[in-house]
N, C-alpha and C positions, 0 to 999 in steps of 0.2 A: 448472790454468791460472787459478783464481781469483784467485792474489796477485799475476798479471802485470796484470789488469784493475782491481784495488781498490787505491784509492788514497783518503787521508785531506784529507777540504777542511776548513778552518778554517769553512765556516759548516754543516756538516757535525753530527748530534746530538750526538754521542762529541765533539766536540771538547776540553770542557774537563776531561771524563774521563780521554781520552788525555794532554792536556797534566800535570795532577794527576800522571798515572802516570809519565810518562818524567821529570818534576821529582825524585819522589818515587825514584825507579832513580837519577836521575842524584845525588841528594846517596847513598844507601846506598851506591854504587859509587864517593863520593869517602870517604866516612866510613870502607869497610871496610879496607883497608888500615891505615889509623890506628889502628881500636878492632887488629887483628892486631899493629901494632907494639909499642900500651900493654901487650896484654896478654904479649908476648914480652921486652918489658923488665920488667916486672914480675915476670913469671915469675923470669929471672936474676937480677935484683933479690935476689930470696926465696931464690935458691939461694945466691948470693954472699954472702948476709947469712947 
């Protein structure tokens, strides 16, 4: 029942920590798909050539 009571305040210690981290998730979570595409075009790329 801990996670039901803890909740994250902006003046809160972890704040800029947390923010740093869910920044830093939120670009790898847009970037991976992409680095996944380059390297599957690439890949055919190598095979087709």
């Amino acid at each position: 029942m801990a996670h039901r009571t803890h909740r994250h305040r902006p003046e809160g210690p972890c704040h800029f920590s947390l923010m740093s981290l869910s920044a830093t998730r939120r670009l790898l979570l847009a970037l991976a798909p992409l680095v996944v595409l380059w390297l599957a075009v690439t890949w055919a790329a190598g095979w087709a050539g």
